[in-house]
N, C-alpha and C positions, 0 to 999 in steps of 0.2 A: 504494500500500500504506500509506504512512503516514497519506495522507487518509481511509483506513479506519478506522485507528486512533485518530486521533481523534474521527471522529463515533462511532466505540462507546462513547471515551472520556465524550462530551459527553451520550450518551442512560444511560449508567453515573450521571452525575452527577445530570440529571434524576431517574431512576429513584430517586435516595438520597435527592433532595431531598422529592422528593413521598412519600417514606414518615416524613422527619421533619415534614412537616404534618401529615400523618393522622397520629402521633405527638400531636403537639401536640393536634389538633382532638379526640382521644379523653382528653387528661389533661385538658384544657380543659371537656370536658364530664363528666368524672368530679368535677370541683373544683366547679362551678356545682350538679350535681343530687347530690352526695354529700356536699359541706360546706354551702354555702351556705344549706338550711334544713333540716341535722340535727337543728336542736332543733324547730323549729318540728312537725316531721311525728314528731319523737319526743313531743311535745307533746299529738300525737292519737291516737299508739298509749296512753297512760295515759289519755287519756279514756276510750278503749273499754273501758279495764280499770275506770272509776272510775263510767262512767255509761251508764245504760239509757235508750235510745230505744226508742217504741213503733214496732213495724213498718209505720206507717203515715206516717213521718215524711215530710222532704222533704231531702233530700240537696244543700245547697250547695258548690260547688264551684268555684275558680278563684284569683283573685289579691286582692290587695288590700281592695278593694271589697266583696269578700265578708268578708275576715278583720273590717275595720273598721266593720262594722255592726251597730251593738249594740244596734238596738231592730230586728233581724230578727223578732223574736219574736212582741213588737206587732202588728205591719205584715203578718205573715203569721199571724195566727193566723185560726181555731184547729187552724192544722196544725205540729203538732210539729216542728221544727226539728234538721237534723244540720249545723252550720258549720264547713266546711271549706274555707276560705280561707287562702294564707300569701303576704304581701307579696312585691308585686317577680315575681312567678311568671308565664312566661310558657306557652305552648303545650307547648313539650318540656319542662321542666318540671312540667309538671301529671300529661302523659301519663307520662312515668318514675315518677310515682308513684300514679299511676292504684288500678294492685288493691293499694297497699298500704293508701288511704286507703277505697276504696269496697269492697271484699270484704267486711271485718267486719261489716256493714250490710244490713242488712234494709229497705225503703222501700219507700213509694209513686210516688213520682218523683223524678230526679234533676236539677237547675236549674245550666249551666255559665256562668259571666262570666267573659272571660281578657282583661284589655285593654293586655295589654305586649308582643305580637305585633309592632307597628309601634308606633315613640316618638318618631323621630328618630337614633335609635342606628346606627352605623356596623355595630352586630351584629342590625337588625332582619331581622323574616323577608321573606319578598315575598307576598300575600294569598295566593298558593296554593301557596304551605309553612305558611300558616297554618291554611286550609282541609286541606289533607294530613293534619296531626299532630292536628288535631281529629277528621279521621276516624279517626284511629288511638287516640283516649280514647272515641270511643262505641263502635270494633270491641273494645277490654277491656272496657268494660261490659257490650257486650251477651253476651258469652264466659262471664259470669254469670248479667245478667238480662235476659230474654228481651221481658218484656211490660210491662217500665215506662217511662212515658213519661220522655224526657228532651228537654231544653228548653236548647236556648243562648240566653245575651239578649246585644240587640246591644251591639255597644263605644259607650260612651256620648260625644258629641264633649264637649270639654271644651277649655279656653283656652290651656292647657298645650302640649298638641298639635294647635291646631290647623291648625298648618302641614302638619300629615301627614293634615288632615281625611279629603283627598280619597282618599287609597291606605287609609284608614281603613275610607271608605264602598267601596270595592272588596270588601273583606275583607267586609265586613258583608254585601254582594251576594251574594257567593259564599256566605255562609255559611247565608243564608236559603234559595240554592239548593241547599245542600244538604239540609236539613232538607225544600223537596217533596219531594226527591227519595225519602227514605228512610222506610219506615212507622214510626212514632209515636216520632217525632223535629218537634219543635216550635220556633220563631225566635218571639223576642219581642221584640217591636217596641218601642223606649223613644227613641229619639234625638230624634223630633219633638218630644217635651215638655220638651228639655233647651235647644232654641232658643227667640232672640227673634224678633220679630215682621221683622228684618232678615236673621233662619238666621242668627245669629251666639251663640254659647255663652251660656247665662244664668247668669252670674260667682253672680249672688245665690244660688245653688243648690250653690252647690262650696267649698269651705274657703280657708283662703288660698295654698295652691298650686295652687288651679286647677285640678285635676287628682280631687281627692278628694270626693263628694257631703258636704255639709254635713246636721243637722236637716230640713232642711225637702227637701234631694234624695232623703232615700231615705225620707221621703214620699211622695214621686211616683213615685219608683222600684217601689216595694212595692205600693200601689195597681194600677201596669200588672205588675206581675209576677203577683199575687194575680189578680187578673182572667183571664189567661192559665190559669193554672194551673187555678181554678176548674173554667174552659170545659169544660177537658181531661178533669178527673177528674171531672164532674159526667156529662158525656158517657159513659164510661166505667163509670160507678157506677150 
C-alpha cells in the first residue's frame, strides 16, 4: 500500500512538472514572437498605412537577408517590390506573423528566404520542423491567395555556419521536395554560386560576419532570383 502511494506520488510530481515546461515553452514563445520584433512588424503595419504598392508587386519575405537589402529594387526591377524582412526571424516566427504581414497585400508573387532554422543554436529546429512550419506559412497564404506563385530560395551556405553546412543542405533537400510536390510553389536554387571552386563558402561575397551577402552577393543573388521569377511569370502571363 505504501509503495502505491508513492508511485502516485512520483507520477503527481511528473504530471506538475511537465505542465511547468509547457508553462515555460508557451511564455517562452509569447516573449520571442510578441516582444522581440514588436517594433519591427509594427514598422510594417505604418507602411501599409503610409504607402501604395501596385498589385503587381512581389512580396519578400523572411529574415535578415531580406530586411538588409537595399538595392532589392535595382536587382529586381522592373517588378515593384513589397520588403518584408525583420532580422534574427526564424520559421515560427515568420509563420506567427504570416496574415498579419501578407493579408494587407495585393501581389503577383510571393518570394520566402528564412535562414535561422538551423545556426548552431542549442534552440535550432531539426530540417523537418523546419520543412513543417514552412508548410504551415504557405497553408496561410494560400487560405488567401489561391493562384500566386510563391517561391522559397534556398538557405545560402555561408562561413559563419558552416559547421551546420551539412543539416543545412538537409533542410534545403526537403524543402525543394516540397515545392515538387505542391502546385505553383517554386525552390530556387542559389547555393552553387555562393561556392568556390573547392565547395567551400566565397568569404568575398559576405560582409564581415560571414554570414550577411555583401554588394557584390546580392548581385548574384538577384540575378538567380530575377531569372526564376521571370520563368514563372512569363510562363504564366
Amino acid at each position: 500500500m505504501k509503495r502505491i502511494h508513492h508511485q502516485n506520488r512520483f507520477t503527481a510530481l511528473i504530471f506538475a512538472s511537465l505542465i511547468v515546461i509547457s508553462s515555460c515553452f508557451a511564455q517562452k514563445s509569447k516573449v520571442d514572437f510578441g516582444d522581440k520584433w514588436k517594433g519591427e512588424i509594427a514598422a510594417f503595419d505604418k507602411l501599409n498605412q503610409t504607402e501604395k504598392y501596385p498589385d503587381n508587386s512581389i512580396l519578400f519575405l523572411g529574415s535578415s537577408s531580406i530586411r538588409l537589402w537595399s538595392t532589392i529594387k535595382e536587382e529586381l526591377s522592373p517588378y515593384p517590390i513589397i520588403q518584408r524582412g525583420f532580422g534574427g526571424s526564424n520559421s515560427p516566427a515568420v509563420e506567427y506573423y504570416t496574415e498579419r504581414i501578407v493579408y494587407p497585400h495585393q501581389f503577383s508573387a510571393v518570394a520566402i528566404f528564412i535562414a535561422n532554422d538551423i545556426t548552431g543554436s542549442p534552440n535550432d529546429l531539426t530540417p523537418k520542423e523546419s520543412v513543417a512550419t514552412f508548410r504551415k506559412i504557405i497553408k496561410t497564404i494560400r487560405a488567401k491567395y489561391k493562384k500566386q506563385p510563391i517561391f522559397i530560395i534556398e538557405i545560402t551556405p555561408s562561413q559563419s555556419r558552416w559547421k551546420k553546412w551539412s543539416v543545412i543542405q538537409e533542410d534545403n533537400a526537403l524543402l525543394k521536395a516540397l515545392c515538387q510536390k505542391q502546385k505553383n510553389l517554386y525552390f530556387i536554387e542559389t547555393a552553387q554560386s555562393f561556392l568556390n571552386e573547392k565547395g567551400e563558402p566565397r568569404n568575398e561575397l559576405f560582409r564581415e560576419d560571414h554570414l550577411h551577402l555583401n554588394r557584390d552577393g546580392y548581385k548574384i543573388w538577384g540575378k538567380l532570383i530575377k531569372a526564376e521569377i521571370d520563368k514563372v511569370l512569363k510562363d504564366k502571363g
